[in-house]
N, CA, C and O atoms as a Tinker XYZ file with bonds, in Angstrom:
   436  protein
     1  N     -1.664000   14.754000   15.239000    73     2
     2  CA    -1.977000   13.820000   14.180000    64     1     3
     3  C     -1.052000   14.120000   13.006000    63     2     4     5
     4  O     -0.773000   15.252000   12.611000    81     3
     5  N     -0.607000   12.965000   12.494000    73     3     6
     6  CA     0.710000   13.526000   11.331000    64     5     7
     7  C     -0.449000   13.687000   10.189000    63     6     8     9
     8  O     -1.652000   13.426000   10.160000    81     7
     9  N      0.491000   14.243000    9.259000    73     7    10
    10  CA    -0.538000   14.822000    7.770000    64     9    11
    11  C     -1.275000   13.711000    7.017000    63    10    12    13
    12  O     -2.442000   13.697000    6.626000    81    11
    13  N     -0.289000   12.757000    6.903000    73    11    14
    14  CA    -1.178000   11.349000    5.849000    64    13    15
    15  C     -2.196000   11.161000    7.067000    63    14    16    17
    16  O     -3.381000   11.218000    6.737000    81    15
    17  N     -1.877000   10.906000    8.668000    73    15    18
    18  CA    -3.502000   10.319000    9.415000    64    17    19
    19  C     -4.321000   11.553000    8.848000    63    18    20    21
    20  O     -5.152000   11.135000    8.042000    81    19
    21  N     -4.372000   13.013000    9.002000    73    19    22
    22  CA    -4.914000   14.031000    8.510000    64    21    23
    23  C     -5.589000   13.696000    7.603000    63    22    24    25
    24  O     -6.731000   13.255000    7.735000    81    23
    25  N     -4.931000   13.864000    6.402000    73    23    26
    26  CA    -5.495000   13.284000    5.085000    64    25    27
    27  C     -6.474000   12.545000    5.054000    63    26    28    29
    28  O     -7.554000   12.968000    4.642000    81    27
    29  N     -6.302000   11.212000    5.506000    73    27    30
    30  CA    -6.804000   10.132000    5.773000    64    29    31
    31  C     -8.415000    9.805000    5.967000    63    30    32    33
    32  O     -9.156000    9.099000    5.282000    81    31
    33  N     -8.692000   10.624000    7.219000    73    31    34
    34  CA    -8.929000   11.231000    8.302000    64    33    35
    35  C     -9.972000   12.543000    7.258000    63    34    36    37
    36  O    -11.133000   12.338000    7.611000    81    35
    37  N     -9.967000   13.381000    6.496000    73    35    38
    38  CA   -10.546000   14.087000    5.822000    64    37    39
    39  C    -11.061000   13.095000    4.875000    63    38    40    41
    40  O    -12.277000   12.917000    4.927000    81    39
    41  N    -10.307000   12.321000    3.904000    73    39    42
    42  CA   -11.075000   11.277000    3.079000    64    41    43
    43  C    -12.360000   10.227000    3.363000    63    42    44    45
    44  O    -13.260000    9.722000    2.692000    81    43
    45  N    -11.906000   10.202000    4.743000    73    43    46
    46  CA   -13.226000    9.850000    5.083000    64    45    47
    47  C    -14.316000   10.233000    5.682000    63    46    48    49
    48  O    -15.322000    9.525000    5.745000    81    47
    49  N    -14.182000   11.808000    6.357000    73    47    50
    50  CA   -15.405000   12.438000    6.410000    64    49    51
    51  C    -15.940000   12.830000    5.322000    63    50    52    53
    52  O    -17.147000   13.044000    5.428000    81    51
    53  N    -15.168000   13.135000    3.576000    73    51    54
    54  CA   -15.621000   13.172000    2.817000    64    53    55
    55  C    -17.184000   11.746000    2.296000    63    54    56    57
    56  O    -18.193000   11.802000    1.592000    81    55
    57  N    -16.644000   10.883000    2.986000    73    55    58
    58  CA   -17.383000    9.749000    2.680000    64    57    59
    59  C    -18.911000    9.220000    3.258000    63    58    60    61
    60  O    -19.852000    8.558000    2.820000    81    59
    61  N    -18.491000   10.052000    4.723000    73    59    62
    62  CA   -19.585000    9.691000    5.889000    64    61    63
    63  C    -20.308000   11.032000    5.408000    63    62    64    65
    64  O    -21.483000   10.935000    5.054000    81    63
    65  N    -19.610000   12.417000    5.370000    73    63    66
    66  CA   -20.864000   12.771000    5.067000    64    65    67
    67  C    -21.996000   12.886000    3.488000    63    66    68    69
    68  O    -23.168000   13.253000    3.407000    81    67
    69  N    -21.077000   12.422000    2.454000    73    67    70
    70  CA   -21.893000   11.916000    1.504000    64    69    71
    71  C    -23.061000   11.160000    1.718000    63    70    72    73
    72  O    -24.125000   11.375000    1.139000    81    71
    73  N    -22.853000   10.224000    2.596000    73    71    74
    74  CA   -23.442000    9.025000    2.772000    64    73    75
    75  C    -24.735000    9.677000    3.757000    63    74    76    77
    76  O    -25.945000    9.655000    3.532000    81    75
    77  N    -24.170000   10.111000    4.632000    73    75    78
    78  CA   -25.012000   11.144000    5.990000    64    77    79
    79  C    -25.931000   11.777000    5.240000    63    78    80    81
    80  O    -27.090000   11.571000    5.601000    81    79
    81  N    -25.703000   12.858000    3.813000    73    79    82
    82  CA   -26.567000   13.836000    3.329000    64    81    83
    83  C    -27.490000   13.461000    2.405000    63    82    84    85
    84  O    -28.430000   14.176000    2.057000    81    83
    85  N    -27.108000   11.627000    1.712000    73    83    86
    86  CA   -28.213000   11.115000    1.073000    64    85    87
    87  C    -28.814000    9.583000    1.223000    63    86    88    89
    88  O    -28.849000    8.549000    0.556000    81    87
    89  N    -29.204000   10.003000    2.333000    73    87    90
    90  CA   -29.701000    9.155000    3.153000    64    89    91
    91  C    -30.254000    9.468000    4.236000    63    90    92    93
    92  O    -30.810000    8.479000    4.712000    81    91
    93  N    -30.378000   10.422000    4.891000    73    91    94
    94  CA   -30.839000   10.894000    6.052000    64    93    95
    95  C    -32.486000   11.278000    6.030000    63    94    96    97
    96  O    -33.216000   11.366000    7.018000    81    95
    97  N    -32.740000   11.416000    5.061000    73    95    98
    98  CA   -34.390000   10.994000    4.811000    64    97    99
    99  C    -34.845000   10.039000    4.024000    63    98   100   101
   100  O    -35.957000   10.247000    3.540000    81    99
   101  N    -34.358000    9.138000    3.778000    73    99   102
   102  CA   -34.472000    8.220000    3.137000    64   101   103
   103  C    -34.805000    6.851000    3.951000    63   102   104   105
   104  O    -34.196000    6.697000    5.010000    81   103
   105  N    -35.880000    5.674000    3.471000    73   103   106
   106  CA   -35.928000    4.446000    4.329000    64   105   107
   107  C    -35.274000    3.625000    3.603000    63   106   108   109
   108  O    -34.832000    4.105000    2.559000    81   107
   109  N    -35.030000    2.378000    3.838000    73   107   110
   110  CA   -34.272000    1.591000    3.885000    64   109   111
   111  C    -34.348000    1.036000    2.221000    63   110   112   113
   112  O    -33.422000    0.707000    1.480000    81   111
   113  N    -35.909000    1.077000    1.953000    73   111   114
   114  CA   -35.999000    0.644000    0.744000    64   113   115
   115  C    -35.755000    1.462000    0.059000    63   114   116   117
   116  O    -35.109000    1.069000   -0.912000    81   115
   117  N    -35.995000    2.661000    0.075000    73   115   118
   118  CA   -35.748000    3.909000   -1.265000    64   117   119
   119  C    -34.017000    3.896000   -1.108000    63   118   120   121
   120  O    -33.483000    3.794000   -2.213000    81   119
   121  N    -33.255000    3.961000   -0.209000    73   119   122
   122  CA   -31.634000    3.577000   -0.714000    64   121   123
   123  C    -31.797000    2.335000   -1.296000    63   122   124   125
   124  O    -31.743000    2.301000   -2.525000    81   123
   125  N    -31.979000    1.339000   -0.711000    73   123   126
   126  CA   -31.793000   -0.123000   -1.307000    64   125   127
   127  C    -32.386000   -0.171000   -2.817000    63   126   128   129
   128  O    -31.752000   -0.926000   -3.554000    81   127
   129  N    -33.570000    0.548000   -3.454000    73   127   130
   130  CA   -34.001000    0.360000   -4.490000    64   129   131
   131  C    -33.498000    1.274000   -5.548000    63   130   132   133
   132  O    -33.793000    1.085000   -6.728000    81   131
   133  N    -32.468000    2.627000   -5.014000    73   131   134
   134  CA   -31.920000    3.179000   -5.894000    64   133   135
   135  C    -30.801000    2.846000   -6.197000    63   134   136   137
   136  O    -29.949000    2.959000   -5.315000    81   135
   137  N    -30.415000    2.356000   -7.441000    73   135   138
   138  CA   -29.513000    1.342000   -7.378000    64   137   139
   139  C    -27.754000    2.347000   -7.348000    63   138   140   141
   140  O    -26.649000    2.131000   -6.852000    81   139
   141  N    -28.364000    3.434000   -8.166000    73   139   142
   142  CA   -27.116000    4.569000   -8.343000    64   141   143
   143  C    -26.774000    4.613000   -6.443000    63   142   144   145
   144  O    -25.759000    4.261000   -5.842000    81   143
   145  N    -27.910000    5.116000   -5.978000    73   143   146
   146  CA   -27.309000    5.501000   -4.542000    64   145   147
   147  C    -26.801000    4.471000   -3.969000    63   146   148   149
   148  O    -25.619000    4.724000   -3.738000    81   147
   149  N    -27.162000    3.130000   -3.514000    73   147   150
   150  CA   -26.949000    2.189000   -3.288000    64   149   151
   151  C    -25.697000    1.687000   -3.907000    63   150   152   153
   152  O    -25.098000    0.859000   -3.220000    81   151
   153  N    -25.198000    1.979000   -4.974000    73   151   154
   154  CA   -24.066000    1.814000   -5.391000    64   153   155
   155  C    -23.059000    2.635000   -4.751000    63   154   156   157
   156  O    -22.130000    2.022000   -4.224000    81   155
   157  N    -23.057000    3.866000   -4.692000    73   155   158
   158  CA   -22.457000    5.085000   -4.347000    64   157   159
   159  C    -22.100000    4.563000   -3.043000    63   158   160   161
   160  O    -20.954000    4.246000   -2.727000    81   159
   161  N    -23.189000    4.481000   -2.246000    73   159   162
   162  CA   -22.621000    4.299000   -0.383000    64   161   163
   163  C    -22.054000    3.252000   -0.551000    63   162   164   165
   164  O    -20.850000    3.413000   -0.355000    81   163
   165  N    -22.356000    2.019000   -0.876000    73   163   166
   166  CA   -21.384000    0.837000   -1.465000    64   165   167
   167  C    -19.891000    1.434000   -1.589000    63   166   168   169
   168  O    -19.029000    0.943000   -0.861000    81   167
   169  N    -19.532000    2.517000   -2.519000    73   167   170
   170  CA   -18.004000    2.612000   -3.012000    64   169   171
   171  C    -17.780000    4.047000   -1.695000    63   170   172   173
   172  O    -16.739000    4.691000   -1.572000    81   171
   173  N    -18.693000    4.192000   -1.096000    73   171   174
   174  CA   -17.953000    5.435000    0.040000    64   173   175
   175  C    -18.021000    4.425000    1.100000    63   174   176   177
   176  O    -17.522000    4.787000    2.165000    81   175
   177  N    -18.485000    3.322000    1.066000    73   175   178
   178  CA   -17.992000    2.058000    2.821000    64   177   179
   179  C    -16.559000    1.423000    1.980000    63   178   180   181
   180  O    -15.791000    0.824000    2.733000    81   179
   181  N    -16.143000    1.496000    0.540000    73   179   182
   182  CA   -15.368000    0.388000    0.652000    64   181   183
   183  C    -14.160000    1.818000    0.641000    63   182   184   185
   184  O    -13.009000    1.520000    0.960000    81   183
   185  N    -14.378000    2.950000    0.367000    73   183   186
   186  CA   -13.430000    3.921000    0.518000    64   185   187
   187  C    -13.189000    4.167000    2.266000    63   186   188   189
   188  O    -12.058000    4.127000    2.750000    81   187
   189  N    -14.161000    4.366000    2.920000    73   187   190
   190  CA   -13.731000    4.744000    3.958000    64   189   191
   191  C    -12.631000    3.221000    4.641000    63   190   192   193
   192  O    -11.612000    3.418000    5.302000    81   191
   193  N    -13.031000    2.139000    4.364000    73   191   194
   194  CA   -12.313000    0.819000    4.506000    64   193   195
   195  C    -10.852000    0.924000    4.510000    63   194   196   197
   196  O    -10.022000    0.763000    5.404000    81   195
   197  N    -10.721000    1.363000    2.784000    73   195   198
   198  CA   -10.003000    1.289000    2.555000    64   197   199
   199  C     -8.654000    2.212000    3.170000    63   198   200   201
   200  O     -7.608000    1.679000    3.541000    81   199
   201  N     -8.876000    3.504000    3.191000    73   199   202
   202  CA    -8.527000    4.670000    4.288000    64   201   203
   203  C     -8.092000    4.186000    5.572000    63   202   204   205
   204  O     -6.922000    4.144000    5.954000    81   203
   205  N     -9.408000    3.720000    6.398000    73   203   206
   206  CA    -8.898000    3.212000    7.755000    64   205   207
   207  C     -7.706000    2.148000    7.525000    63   206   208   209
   208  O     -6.860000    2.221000    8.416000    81   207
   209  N     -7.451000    1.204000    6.566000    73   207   210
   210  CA    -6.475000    0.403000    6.200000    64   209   211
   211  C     -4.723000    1.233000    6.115000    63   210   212   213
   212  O     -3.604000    0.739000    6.255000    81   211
   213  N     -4.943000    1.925000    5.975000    73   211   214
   214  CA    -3.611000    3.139000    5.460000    64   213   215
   215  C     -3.263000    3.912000    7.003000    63   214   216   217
   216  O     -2.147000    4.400000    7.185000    81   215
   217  N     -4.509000    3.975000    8.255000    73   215   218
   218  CA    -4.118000    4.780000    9.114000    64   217   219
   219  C     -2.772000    3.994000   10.183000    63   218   220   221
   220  O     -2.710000    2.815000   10.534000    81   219
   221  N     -1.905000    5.011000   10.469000    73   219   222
   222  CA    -1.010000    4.234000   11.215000    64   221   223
   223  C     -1.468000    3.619000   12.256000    63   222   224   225
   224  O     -2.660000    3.780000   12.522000    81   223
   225  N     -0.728000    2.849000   13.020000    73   223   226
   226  CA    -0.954000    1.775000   13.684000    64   225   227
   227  C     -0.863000    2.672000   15.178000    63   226   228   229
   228  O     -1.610000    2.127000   15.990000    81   227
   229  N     -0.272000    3.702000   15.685000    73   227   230
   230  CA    -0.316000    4.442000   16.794000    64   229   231
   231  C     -1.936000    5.377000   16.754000    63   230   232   233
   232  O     -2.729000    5.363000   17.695000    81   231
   233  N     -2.118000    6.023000   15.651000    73   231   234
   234  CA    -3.248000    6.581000   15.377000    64   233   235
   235  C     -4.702000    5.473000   16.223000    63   234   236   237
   236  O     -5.389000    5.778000   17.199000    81   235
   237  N     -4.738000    4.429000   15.538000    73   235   238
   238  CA    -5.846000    3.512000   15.608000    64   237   239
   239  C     -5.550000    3.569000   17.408000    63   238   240   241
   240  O     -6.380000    4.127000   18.126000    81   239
   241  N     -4.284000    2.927000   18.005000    73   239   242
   242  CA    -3.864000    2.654000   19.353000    64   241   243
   243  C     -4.634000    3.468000   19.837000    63   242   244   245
   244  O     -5.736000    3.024000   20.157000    81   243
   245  N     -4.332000    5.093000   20.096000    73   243   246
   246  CA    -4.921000    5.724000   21.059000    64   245   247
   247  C     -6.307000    5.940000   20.561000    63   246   248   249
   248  O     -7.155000    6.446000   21.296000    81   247
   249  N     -6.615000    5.514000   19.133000    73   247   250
   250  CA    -8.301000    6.075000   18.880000    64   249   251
   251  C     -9.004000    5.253000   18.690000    63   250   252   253
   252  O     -9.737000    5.140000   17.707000    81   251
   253  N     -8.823000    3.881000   20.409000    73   251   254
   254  CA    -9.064000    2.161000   19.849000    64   253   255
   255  C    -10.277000    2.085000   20.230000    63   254   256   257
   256  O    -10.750000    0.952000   20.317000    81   255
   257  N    -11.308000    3.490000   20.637000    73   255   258
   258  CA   -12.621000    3.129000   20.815000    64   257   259
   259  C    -13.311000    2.836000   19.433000    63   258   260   261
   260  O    -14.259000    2.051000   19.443000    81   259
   261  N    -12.860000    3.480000   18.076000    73   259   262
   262  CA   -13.462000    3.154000   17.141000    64   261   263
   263  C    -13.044000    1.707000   16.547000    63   262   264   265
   264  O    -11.850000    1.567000   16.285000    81   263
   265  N    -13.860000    0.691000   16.325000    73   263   266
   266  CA   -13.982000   -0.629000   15.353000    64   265   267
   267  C    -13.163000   -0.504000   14.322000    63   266   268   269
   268  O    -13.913000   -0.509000   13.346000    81   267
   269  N    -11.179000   -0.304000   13.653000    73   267   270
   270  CA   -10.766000   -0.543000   13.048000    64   269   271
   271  C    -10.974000   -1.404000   12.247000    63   270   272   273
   272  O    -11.413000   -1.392000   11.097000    81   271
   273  N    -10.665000   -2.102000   12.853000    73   271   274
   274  CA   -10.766000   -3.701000   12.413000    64   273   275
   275  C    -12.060000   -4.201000   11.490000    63   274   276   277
   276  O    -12.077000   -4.897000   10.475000    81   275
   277  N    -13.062000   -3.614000   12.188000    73   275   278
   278  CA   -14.599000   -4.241000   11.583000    64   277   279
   279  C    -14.650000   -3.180000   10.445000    63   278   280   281
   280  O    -15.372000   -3.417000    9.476000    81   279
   281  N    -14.048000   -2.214000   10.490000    73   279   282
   282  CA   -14.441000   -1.090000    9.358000    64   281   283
   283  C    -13.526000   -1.652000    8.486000    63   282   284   285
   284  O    -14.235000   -2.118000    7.594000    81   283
   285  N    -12.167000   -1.925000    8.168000    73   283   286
   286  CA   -11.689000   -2.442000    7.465000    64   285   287
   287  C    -12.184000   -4.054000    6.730000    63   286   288   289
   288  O    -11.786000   -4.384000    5.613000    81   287
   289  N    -12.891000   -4.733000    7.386000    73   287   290
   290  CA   -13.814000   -5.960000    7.120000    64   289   291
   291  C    -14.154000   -5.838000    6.753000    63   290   292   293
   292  O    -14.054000   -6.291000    5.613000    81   291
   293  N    -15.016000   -5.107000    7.091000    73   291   294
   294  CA   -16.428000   -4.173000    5.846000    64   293   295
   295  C    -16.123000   -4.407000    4.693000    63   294   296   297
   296  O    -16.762000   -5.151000    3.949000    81   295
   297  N    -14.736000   -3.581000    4.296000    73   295   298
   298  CA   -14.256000   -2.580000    2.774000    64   297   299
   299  C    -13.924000   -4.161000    2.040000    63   298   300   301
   300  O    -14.032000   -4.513000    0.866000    81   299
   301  N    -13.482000   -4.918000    3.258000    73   299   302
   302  CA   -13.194000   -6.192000    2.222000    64   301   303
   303  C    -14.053000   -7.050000    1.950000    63   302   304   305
   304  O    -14.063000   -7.748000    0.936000    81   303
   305  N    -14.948000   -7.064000    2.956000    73   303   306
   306  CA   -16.308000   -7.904000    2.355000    64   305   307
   307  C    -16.871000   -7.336000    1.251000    63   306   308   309
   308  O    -17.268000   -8.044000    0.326000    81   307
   309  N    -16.960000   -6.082000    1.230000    73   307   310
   310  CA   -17.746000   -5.553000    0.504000    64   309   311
   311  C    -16.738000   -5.774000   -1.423000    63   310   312   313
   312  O    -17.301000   -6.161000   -2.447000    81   311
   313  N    -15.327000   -5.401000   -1.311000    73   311   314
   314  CA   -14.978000   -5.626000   -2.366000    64   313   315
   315  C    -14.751000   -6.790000   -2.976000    63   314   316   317
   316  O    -14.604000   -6.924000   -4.191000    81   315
   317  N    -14.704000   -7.930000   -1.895000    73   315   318
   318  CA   -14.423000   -9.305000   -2.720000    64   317   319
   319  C    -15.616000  -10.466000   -2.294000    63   318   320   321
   320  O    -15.449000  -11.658000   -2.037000    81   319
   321  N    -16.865000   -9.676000   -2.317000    73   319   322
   322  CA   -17.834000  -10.255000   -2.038000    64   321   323
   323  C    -18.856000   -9.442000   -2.763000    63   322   324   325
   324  O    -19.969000   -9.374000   -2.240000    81   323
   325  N    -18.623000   -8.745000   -4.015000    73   323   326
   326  CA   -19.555000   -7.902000   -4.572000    64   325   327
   327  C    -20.724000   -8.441000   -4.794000    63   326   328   329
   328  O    -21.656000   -7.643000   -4.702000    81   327
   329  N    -21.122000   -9.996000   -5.171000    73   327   330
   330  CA   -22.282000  -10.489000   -5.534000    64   329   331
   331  C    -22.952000  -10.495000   -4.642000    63   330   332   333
   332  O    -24.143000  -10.226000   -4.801000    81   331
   333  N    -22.391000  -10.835000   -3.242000    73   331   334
   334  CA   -22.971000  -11.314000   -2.061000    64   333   335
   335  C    -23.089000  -10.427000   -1.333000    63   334   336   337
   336  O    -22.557000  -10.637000   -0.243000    81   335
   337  N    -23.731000   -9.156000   -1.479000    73   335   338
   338  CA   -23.817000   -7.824000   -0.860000    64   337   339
   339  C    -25.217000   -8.288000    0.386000    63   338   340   341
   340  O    -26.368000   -8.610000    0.090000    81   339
   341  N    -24.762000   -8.203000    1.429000    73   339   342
   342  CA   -26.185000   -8.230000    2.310000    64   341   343
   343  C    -26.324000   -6.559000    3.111000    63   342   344   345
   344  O    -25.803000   -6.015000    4.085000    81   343
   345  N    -27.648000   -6.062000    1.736000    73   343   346
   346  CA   -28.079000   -4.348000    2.326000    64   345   347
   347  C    -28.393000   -4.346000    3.518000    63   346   348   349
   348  O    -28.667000   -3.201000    3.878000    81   347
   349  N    -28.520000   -5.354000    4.600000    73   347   350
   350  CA   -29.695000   -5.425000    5.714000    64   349   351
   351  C    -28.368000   -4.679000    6.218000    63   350   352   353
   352  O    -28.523000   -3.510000    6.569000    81   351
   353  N    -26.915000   -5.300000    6.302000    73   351   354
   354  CA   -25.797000   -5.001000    7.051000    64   353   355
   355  C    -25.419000   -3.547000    6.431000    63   354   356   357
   356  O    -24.947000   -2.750000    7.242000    81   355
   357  N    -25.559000   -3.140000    5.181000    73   355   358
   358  CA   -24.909000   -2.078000    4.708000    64   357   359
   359  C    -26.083000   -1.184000    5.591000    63   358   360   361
   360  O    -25.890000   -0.837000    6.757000    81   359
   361  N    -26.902000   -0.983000    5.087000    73   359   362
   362  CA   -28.178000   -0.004000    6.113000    64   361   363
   363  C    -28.002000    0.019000    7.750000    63   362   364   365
   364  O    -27.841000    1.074000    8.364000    81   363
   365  N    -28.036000   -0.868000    8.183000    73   363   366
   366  CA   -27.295000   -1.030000    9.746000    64   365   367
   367  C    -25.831000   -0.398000    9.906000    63   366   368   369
   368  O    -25.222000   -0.036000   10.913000    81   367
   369  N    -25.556000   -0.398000    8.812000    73   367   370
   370  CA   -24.101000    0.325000    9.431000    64   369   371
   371  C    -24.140000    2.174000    8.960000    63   370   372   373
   372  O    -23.502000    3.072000    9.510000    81   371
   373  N    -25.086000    2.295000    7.812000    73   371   374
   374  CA   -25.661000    3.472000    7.459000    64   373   375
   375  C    -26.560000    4.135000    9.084000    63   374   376   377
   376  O    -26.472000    5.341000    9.314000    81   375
   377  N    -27.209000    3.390000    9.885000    73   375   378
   378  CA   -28.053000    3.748000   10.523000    64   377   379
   379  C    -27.254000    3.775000   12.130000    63   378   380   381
   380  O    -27.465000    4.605000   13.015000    81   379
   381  N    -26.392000    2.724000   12.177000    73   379   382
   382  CA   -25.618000    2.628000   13.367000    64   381   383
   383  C    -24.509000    3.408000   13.473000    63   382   384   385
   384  O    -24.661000    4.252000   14.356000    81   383
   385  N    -23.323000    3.470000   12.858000    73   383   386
   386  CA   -21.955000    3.489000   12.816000    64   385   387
   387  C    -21.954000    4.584000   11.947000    63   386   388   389
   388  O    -21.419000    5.328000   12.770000    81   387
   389  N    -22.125000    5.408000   10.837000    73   387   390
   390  CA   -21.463000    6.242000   10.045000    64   389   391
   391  C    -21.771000    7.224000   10.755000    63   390   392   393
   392  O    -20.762000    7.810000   11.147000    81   391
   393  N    -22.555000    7.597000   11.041000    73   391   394
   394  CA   -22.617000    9.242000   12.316000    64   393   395
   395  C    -22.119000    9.167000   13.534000    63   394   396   397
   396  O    -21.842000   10.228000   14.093000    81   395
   397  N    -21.931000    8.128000   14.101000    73   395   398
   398  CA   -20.853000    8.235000   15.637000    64   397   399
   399  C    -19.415000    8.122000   14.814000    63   398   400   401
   400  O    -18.525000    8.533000   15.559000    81   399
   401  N    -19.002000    7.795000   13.807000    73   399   402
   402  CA   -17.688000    7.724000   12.806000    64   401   403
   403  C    -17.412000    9.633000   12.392000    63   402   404   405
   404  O    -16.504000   10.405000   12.701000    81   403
   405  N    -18.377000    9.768000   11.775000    73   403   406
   406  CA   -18.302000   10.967000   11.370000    64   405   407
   407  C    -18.191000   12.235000   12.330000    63   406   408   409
   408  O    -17.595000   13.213000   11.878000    81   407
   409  N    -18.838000   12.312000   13.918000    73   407   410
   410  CA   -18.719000   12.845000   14.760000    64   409   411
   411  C    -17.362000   12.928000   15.194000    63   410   412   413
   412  O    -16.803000   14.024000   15.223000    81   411
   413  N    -16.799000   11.922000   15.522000    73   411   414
   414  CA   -15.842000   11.296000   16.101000    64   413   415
   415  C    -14.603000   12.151000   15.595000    63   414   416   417
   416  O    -13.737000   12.730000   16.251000    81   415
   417  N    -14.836000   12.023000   13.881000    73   415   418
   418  CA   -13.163000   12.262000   12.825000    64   417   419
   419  C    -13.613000   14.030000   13.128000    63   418   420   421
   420  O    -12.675000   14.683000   13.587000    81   419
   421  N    -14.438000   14.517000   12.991000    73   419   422
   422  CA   -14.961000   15.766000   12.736000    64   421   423
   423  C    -14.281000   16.596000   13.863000    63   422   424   425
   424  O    -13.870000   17.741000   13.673000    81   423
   425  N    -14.150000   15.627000   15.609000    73   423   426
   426  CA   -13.735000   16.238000   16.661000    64   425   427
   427  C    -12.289000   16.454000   16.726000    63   426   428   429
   428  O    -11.759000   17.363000   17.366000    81   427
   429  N    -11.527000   15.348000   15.854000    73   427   430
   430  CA   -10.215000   15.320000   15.476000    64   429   431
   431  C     -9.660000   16.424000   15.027000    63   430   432   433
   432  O     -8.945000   17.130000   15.738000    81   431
   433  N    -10.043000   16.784000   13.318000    73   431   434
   434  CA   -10.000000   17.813000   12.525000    64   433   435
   435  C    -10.716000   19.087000   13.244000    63   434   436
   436  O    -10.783000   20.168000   12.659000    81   435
């Protein structure tokens, strides 16, 4: 893995496990109703987005089991759709996708 995927690649386990450590006892409404936290995982989905956006294009190739594409969607829905935030999808992807993500980069590094 070259150093910027590295990098990369660390920036966003920085993100998953933020997200992983406050939230993991938490239901759907106590994130959704804290607006600080709820904000926070908000700017660590549009960071990790943004990241996967920067990874080279051979990187993604051989590591095409993970959803590039939809993770990068995400970061842009989420930034140019700030009003129109739907939590049902942010929590589903909190509950689905950020720990098989985070496993995944963790096996890399």
């Amino acid at each position: 893995m070259s150093a910027s995927n590295l990098e990369l690649v660390r920036h966003i386990l920085v993100e998953t496990t933020f997200i992983l450590q406050h939230t993991e006892q938490k239901s759907k409404e106590e994130v959704i109703n804290d607006e600080v936290l709820c904000r926070a995982v908000v700017r660590s989905l549009e960071i990790i987005g943004e990241a996967t956006k920067k990874l080279d294009d051979e990187f993604k190739s051989i590591h095409n089991h993970i959803e590039w594409k939809k993770i990068a969607g995400t970061r842009d829905k989420l930034i140019h759709d700030y009003f129109g935030i739907d939590y049902d999808i942010v929590w589903d992807i909190i509950q689905t996708k950020i720990q098989d993500l985070d496993y995944f980069l963790k096996e890399l590094v």
